[in-house]
C-alpha angles and dihedrals in degrees: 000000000000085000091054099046091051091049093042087054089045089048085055094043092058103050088046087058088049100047082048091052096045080052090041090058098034085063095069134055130172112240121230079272097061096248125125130247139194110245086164087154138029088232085051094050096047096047087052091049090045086046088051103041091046089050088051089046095046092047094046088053086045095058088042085054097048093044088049089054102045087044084068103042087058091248120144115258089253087069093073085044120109094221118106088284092064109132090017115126142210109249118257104187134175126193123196124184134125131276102291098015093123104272105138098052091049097050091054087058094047101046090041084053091044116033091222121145107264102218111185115182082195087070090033094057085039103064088045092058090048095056102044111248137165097249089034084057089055092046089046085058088051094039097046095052085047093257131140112254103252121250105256088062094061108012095089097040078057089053108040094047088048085063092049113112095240085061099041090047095039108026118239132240112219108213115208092339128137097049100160135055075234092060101042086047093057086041094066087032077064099054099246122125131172134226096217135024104196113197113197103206110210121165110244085246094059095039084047096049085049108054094046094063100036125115145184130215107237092206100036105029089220112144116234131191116215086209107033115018111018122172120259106221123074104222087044084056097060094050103067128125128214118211120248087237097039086093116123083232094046096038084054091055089050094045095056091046093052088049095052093054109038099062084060095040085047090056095058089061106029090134090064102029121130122181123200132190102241081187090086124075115287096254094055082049101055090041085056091048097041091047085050092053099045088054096059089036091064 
């Protein structure tokens, strides 16, 4: 009877051990990393899953709200990302200057060192005019007296092609537009809003002296200058075209138009204005332009 008693305790010791050991091991999972936690208790376990669960939820909702509001910003998507070019943003530039200021030949490097979408209303307006259209016909009347195109021909095109996906992903560079205190305010109405405003200050004489001998290359499109950057080659030389508008009494009446309006434009985005001397080489030009917009880029 003694025997028995003492097997019977080992045997319950032994299940004992063995019910302490199963605990022992349910109290403990290996997480998707491979580490160990404590899950001592089913109420411990359960509040763990609901914490992580909420904080995946919470981040999840956190990256929707910042994609949503650089969306609207105009920002890439990689700008809600939390990668190294976090906080960085897609460039929205605009460039002002006379006819003739340099504009042209400053938007090709831009666009070249930043990889942003060049939108010009001049070539817009253009094109239409080439092919006839109804609003290129009315563009054609303005163009042809020497006036600015008013603001209710070209302000929705601007609008419309800034929501396109090219310009939210690789940020846009508005080219002469806008040219009245009208069309900067529709612009804001509209929710855009730009990093950098770049002025090219030219005196009326130079820009003068610039626009009448200026011509164009019907078959190439390329722009020549009779004075200071003729074309080489003889046959290319009497082809050229002069504008309609390239005339010394149109380009004055231009000239006055455009002075009467970007003080007013300037003064809608005097916290990001630069104004640069288009007097210089090109080259000292665009150096003075791509440090302005680094800066406001930061």
């Amino acid at each position: 009877a003694q025997h028995k008693s003492i097997a019977d305790e080992a045997k319950m010791k032994s299940v004992l051990a063995l019910l302490l050991l199963l605990t022992s091991a349910d109290a403990f999972t290996t997480t998707p990393s491979g580490s160990v936690r404590s899950t001592a208790t089913t109420t411990t376990s359960s509040f763990s899953r609901t914490s992580i669960v909420l904080e995946a939820s919470r981040n999840k909702d956190k990256v929707a709200s910042r994609s949503k509001w650089a969306a609207s910003r105009g920002y890439g998507l990689a700008a809600a990302d939390d990668s190294g070019d976090a906080g960085k943003s897609v460039p929205r530039l605009i460039i002002a200057g006379a006819p003739a200021s340099g504009k042209g030949t400053q938007c090709e490097i831009i666009k070249e060192k930043y990889g942003v979408v060049h939108l010009s209303t001049g070539d817009m307006l253009r094109a239409a005019v080439a092919a006839g259209t109804e609003v290129g016909n009315q563009a054609k009347d303005f163009m042809d007296a020497g006036k600015l195109v008013p603001d209710e021909v070209i302000i929705g095109v601007v609008k419309d092609r800034l929501d396109e996906s090219d310009c939210v992903e690789s940020g846009w560079l508005l080219d002469g537009f806008p040219r009245t205190p009208a069309q900067a305010e529709a612009l804001a109405d509209a929710g855009v809003s730009a990093d950098c405003f770049i002025f090219l200050a030219v005196p009326d004489d130079i820009l003068v002296e610039r626009v009448v001998g200026r011509r164009t290359d019907p078959e190439t499109g390329k722009i020549y200058h009779l004075t200071f950057s003729p074309p080489e080659d003889e046959e290319v030389l009497a082809r050229l075209d002069q504008r309609s508008d390239d005339t010394e009494e149109k380009v004055k009446v231009r000239l006055e138009e455009f002075r009467a309006n970007v003080d007013s434009v300037k003064g809608v985005y005097t916290d990001i204005s630069v104004e640069v001397d288009g007097t210089k080489e090109p080259e000292e030009v665009s150096a003075t332009i791509i440090e302005a917009i680094d800066s406001m880029l930061v």
